[in-house]
N, CA, C and O atoms as a MOPAC input file, in Angstrom:
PM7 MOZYME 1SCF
protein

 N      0.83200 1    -1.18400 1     0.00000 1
 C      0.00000 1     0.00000 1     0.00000 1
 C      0.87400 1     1.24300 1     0.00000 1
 O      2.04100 1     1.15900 1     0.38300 1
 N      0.32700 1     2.46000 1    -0.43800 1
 C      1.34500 1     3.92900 1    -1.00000 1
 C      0.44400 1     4.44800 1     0.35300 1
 O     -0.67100 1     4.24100 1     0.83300 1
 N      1.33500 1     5.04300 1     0.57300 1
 C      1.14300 1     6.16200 1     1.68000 1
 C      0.76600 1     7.34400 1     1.06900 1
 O      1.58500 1     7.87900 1     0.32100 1
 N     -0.35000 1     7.87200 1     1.24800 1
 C     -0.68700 1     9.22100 1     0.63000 1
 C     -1.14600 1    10.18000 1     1.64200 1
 O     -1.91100 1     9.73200 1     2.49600 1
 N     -0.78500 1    11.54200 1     1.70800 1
 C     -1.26300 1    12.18900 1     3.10500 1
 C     -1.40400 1    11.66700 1     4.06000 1
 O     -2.38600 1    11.88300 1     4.77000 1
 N     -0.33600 1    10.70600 1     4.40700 1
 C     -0.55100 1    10.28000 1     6.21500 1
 C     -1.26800 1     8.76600 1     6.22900 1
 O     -1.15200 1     7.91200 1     7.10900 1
 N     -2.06900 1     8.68800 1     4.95300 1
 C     -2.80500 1     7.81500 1     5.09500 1
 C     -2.54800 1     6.39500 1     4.15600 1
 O     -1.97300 1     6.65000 1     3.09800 1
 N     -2.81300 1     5.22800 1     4.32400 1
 C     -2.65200 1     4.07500 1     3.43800 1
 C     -3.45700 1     4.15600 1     2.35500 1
 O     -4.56900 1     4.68300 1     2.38100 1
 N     -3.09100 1     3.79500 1     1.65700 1
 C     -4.18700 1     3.79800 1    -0.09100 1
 C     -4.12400 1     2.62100 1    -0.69700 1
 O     -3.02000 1     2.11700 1    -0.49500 1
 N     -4.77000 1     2.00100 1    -1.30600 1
 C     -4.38100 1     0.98400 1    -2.03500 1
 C     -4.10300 1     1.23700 1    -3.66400 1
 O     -4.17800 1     2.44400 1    -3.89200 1
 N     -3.79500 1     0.43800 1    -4.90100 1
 C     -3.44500 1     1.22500 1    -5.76400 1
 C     -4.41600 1     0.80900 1    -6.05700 1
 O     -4.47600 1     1.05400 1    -7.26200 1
 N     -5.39200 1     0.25200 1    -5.74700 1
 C     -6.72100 1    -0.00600 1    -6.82700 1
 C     -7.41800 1     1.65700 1    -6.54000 1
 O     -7.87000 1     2.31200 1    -7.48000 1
 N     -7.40700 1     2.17600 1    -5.10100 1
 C     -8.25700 1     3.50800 1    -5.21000 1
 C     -7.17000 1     4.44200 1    -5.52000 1
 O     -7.54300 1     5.55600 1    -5.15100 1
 N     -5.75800 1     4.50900 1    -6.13100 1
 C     -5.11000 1     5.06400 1    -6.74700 1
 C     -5.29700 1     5.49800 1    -7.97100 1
 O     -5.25400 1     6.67100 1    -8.34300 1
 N     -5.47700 1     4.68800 1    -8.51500 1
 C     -6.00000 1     4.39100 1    -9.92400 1
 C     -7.02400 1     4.83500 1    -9.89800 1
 O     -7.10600 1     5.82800 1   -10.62100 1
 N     -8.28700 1     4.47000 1    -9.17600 1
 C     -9.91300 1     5.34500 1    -9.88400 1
 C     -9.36200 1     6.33300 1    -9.56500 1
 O     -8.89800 1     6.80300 1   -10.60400 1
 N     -8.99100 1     7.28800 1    -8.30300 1
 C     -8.63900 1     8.31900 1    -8.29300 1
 C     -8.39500 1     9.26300 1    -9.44700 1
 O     -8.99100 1    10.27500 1    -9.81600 1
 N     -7.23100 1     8.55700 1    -9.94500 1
 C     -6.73000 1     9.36500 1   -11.16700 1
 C     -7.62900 1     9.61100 1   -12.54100 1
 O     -7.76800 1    10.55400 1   -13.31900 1
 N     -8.18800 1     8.21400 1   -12.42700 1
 C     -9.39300 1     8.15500 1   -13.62500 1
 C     -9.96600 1     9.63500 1   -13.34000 1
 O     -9.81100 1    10.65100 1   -14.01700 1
 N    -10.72800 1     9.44000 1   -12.04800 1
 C    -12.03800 1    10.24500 1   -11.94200 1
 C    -11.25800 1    11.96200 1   -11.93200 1
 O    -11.99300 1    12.88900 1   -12.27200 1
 N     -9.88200 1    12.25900 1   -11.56000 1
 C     -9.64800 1    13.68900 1   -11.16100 1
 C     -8.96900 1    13.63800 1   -13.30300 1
 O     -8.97200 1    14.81200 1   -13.67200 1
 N     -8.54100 1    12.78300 1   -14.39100 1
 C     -8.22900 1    12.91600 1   -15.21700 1
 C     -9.60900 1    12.97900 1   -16.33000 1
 O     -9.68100 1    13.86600 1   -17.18100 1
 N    -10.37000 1    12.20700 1   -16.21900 1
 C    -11.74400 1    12.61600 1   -16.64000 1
 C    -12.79000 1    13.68800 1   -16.65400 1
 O    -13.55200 1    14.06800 1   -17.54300 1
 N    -12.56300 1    14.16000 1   -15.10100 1
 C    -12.98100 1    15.29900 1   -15.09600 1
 C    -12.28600 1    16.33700 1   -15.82600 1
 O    -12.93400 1    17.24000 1   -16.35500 1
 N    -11.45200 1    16.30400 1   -15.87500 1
 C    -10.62000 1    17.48700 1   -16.87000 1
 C    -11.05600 1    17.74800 1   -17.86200 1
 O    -11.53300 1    18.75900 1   -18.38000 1
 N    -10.74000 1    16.01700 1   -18.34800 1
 C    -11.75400 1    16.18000 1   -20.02000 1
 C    -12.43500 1    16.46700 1   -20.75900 1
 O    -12.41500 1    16.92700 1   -21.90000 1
 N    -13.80500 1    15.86500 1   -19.32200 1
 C    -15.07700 1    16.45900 1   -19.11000 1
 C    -15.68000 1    17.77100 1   -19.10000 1
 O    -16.79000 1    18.14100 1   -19.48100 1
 N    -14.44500 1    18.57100 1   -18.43900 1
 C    -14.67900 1    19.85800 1   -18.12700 1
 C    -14.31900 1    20.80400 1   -19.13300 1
 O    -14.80200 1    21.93300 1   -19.22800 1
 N    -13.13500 1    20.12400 1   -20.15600 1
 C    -12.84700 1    20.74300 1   -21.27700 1
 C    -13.89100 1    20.81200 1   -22.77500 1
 O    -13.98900 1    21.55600 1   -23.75100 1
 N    -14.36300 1    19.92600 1   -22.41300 1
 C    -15.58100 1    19.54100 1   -23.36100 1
 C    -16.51600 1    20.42800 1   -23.48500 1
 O    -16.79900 1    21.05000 1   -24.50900 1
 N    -17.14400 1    20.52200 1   -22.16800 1
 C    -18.25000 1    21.53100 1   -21.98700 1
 C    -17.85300 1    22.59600 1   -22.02600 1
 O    -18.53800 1    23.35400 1   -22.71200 1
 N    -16.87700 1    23.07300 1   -21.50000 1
 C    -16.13200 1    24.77400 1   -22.27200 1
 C    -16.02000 1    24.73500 1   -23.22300 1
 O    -16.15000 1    25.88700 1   -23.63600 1
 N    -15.75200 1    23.80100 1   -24.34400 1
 C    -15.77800 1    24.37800 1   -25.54800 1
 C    -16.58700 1    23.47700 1   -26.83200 1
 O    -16.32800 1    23.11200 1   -27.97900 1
 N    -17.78700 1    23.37500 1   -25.79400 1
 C    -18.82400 1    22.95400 1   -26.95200 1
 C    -18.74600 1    21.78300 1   -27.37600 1
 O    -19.59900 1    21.37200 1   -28.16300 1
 N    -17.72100 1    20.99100 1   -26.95500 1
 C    -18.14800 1    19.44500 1   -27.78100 1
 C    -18.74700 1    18.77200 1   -27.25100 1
 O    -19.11300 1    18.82900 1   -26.07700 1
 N    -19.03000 1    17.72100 1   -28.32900 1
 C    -19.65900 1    16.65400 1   -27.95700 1
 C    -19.45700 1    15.54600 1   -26.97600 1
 O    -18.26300 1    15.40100 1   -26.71100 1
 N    -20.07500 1    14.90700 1   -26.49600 1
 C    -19.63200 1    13.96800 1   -25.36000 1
 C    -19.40500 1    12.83800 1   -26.55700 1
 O    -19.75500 1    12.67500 1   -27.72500 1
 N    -18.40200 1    11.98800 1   -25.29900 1
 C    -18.05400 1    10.43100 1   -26.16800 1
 C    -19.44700 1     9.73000 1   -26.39800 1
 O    -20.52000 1     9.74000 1   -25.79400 1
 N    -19.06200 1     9.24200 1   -27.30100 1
 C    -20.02600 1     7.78400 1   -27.21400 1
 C    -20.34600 1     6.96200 1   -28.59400 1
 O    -20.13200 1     7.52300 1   -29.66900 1
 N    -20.58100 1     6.34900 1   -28.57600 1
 C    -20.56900 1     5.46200 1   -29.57500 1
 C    -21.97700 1     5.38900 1   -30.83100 1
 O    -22.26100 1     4.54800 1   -31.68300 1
 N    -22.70500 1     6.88700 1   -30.36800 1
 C    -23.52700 1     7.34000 1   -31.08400 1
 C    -23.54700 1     6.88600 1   -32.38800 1
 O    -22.68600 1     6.05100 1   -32.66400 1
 N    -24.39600 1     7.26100 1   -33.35500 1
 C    -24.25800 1     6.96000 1   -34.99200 1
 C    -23.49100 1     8.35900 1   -35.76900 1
 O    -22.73500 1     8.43700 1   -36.73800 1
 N    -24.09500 1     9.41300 1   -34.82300 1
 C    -23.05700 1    10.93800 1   -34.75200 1
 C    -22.50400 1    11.24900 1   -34.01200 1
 O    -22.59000 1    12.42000 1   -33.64000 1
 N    -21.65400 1    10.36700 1   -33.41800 1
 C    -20.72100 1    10.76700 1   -32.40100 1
 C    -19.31800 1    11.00900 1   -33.44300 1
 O    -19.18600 1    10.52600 1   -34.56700 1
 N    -18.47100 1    11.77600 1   -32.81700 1
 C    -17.33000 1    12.32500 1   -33.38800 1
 C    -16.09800 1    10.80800 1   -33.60100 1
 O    -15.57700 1    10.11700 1   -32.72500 1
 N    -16.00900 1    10.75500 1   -34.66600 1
 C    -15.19700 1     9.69200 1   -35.01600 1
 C    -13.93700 1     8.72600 1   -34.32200 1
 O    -13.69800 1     7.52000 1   -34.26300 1
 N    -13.15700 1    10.23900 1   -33.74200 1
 C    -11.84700 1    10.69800 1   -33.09400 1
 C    -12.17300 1    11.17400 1   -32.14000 1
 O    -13.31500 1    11.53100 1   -31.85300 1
 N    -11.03200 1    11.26800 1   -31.37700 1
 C    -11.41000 1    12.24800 1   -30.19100 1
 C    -11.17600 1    13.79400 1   -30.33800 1
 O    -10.18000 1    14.46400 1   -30.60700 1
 N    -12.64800 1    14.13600 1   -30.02100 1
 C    -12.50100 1    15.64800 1   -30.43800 1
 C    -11.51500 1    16.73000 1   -30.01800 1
 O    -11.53400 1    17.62000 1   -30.86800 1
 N    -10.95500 1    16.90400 1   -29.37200 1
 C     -9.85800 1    17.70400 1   -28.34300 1
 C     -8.42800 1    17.72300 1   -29.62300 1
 O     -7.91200 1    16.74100 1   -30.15700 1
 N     -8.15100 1    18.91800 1   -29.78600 1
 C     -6.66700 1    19.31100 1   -30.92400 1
 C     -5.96300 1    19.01100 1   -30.33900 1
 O     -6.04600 1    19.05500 1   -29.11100 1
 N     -4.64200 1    18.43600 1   -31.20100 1
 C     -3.21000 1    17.99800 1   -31.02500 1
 C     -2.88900 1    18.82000 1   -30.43200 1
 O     -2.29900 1    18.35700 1   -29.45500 1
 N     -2.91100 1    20.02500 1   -30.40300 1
 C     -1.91000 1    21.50400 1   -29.88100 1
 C     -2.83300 1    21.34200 1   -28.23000 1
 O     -1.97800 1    21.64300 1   -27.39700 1
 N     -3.59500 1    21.14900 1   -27.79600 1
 C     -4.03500 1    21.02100 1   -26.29100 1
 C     -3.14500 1    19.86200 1   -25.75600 1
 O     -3.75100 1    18.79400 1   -25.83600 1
 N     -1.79800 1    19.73300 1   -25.19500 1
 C     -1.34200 1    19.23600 1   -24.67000 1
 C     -1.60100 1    18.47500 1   -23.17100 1
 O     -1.21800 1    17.37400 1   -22.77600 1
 N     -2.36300 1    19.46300 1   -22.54400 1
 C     -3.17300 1    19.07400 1   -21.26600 1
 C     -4.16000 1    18.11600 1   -22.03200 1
 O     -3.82800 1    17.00100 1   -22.43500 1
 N     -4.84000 1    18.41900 1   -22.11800 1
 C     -5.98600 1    17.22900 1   -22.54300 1
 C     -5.85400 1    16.06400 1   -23.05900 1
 O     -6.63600 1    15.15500 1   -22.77900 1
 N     -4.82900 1    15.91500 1   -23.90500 1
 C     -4.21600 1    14.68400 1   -24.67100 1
 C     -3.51600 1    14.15600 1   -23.39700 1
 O     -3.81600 1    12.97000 1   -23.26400 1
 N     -2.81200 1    14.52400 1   -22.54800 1
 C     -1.89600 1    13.80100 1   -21.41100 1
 C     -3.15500 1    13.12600 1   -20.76200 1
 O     -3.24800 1    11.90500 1   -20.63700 1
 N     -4.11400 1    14.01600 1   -20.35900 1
 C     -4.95400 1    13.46000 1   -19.43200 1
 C     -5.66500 1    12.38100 1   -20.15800 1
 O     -5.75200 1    11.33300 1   -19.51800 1
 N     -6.24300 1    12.38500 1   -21.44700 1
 C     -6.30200 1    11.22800 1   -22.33600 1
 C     -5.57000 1     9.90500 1   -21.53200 1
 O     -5.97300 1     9.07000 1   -20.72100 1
 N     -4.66900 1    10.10000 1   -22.00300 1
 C     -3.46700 1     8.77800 1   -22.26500 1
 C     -3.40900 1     8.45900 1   -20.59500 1
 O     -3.24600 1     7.30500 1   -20.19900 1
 N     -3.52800 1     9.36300 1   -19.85500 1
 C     -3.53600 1     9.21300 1   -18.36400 1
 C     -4.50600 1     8.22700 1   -17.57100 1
 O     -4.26700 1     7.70900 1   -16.48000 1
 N     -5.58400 1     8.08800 1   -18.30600 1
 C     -7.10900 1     7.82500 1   -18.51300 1
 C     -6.42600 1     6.50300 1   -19.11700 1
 O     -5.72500 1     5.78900 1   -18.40100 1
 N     -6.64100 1     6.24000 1   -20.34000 1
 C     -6.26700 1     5.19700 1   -21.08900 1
 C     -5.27700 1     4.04000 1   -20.25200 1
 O     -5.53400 1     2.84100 1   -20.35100 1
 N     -4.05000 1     4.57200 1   -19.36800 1
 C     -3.32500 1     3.70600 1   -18.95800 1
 C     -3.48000 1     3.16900 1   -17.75900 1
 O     -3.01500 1     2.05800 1   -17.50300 1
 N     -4.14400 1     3.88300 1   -16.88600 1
 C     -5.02400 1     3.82600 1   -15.65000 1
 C     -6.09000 1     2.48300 1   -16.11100 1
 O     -5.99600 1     1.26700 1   -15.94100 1
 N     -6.94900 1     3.20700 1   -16.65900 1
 C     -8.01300 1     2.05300 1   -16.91900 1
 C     -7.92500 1     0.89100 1   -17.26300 1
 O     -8.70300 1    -0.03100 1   -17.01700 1
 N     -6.29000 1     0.88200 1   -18.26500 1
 C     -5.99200 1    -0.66100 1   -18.44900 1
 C     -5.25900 1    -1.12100 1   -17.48700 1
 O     -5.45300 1    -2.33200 1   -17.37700 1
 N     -4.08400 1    -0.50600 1   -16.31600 1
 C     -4.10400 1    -1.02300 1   -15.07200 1
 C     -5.04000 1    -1.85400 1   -14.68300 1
 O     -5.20900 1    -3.07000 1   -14.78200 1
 N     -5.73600 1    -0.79700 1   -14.12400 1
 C     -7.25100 1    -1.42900 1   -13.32400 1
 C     -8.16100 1    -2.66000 1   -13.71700 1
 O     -8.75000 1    -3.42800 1   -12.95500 1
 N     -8.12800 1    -2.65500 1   -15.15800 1
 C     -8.41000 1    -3.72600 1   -15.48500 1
 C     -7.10400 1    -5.24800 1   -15.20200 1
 O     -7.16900 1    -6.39200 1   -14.75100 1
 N     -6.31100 1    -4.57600 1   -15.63800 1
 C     -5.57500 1    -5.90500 1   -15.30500 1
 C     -5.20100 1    -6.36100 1   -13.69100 1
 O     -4.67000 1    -7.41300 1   -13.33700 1
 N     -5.61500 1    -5.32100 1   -12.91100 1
 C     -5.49400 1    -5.46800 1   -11.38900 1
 C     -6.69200 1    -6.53400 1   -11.05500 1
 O     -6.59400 1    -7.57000 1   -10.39700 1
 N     -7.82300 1    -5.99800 1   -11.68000 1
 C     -9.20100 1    -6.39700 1   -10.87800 1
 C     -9.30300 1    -7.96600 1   -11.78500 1
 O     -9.92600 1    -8.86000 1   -11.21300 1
 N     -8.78300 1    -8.23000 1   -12.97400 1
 C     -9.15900 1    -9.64800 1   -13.24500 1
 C     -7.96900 1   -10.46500 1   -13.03400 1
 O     -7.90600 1   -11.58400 1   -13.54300 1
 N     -6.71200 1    -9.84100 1   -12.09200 1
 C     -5.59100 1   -10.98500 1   -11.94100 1
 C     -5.18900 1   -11.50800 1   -13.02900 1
 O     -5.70800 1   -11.56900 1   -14.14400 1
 N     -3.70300 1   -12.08100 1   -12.40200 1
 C     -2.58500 1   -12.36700 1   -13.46000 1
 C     -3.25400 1   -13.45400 1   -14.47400 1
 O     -3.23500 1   -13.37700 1   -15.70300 1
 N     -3.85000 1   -14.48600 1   -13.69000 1
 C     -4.36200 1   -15.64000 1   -14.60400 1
 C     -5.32200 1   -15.39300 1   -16.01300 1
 O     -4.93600 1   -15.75300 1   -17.12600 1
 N     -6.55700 1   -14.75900 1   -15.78100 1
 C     -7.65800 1   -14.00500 1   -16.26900 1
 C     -7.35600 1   -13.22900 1   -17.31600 1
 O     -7.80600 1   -13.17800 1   -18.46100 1
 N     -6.38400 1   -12.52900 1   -16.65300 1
 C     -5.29000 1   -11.16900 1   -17.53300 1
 C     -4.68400 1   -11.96200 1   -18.41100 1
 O     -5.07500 1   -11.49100 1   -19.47900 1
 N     -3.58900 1   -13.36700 1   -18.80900 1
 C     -2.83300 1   -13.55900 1   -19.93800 1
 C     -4.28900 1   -14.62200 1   -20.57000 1
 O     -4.35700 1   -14.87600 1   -21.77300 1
 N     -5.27600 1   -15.10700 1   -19.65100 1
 C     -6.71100 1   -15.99400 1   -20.55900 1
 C     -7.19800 1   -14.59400 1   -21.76600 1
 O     -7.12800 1   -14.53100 1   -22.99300 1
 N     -7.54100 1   -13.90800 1   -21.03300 1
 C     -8.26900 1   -12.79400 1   -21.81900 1
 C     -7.26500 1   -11.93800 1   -22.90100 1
 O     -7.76500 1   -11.73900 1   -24.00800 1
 N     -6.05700 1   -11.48000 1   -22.69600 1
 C     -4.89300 1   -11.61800 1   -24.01200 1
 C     -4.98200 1   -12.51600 1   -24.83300 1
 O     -5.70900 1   -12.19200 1   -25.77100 1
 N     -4.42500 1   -13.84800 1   -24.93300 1
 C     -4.56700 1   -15.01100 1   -25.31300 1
 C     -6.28200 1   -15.06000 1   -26.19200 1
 O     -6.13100 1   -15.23600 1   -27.40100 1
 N     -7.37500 1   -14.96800 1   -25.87600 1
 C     -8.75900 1   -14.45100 1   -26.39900 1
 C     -8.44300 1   -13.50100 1   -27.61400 1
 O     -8.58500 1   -13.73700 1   -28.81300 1
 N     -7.93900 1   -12.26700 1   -26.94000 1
 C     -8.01900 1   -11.49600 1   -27.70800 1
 C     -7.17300 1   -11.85700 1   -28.99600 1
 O     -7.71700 1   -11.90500 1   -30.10000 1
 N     -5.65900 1   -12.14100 1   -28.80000 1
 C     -4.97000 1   -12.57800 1   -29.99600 1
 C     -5.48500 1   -13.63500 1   -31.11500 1
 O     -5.08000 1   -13.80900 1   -32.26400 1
 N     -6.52400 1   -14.28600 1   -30.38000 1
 C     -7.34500 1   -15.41100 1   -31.32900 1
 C     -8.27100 1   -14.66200 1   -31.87600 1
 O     -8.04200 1   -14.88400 1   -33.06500 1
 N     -9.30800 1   -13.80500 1   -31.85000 1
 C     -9.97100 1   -12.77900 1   -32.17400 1
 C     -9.61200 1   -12.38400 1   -33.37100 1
 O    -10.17800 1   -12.49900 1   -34.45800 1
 N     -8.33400 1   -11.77100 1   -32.98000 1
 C     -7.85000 1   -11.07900 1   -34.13500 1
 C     -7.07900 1   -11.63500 1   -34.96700 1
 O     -6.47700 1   -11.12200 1   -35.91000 1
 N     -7.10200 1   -12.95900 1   -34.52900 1
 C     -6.03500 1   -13.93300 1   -35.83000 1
 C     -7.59300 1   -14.02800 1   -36.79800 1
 O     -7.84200 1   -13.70700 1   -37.96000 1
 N     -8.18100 1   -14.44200 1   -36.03300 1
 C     -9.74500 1   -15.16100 1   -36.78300 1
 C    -10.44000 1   -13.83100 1   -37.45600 1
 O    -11.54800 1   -14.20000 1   -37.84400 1
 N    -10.26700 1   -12.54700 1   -37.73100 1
 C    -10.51300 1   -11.48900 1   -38.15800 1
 C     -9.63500 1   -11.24300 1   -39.34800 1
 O    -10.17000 1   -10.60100 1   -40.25200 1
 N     -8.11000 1   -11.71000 1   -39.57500 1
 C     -7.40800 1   -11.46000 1   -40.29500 1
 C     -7.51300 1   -12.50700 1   -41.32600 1
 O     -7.11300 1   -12.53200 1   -42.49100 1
 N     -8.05100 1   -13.23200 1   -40.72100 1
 C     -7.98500 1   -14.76100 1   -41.72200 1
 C     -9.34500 1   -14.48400 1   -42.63000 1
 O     -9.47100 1   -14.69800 1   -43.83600 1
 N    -10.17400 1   -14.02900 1   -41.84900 1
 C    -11.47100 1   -13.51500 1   -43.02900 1
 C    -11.34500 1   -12.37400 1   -44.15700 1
 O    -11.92700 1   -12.26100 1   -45.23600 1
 N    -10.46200 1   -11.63500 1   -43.58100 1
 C     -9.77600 1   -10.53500 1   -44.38700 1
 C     -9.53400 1   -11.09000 1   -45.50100 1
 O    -10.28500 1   -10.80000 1   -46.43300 1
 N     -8.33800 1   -12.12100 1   -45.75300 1
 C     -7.72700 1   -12.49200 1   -46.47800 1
 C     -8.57200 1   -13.38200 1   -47.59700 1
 O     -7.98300 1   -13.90400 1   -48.54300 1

């Protein structure tokens, strides 16, 4: 456990932590400047709406992104974690093979 202000933490509430104070950013950048929220709409924005030149927002992106795949690999353990890799690489073998 990380010691944070005096106090014990675990890294699992490390991690949402960061989610939730890096999301909000996002969140908050969004609604200042008019965009659209995520989602997987039929008109939802393709990409992520936020410009290359916003450096804050893109960090907090990727901040978001690496967190969440932590967390995921925390909460389903080591075993689960290389089953569900292993899944996925078959997935996408069996996707490429239809390609072809």
């Amino acid at each position: 456990m990380a010691v944070t202000n005096g106090t014990h933490s675990s890294r699992l509430l490390q991690l949402s932590n960061i989610i939730s104070e890096n999301t909000k950013k996002i969140d908050d950048f969004f609604a200042e400047n008019g965009l659209p929220e995520l989602s997987f709409d039929a008109d939802a924005p393709l990409q992520f709406p936020a410009p290359i030149s916003n450096k804050e927002i893109l960090h907090a992106r990727r901040t978001v992104v690496l967190a969440t795949q932590e967390l995921h690999d925390l909460i389903v353990g080591p075993r689960e974690h290389v089953r569900w890799k292993s899944w996925s690489v078959s997935a996408s073998s069996r996707r490429l093979s239809l390609l072809a």
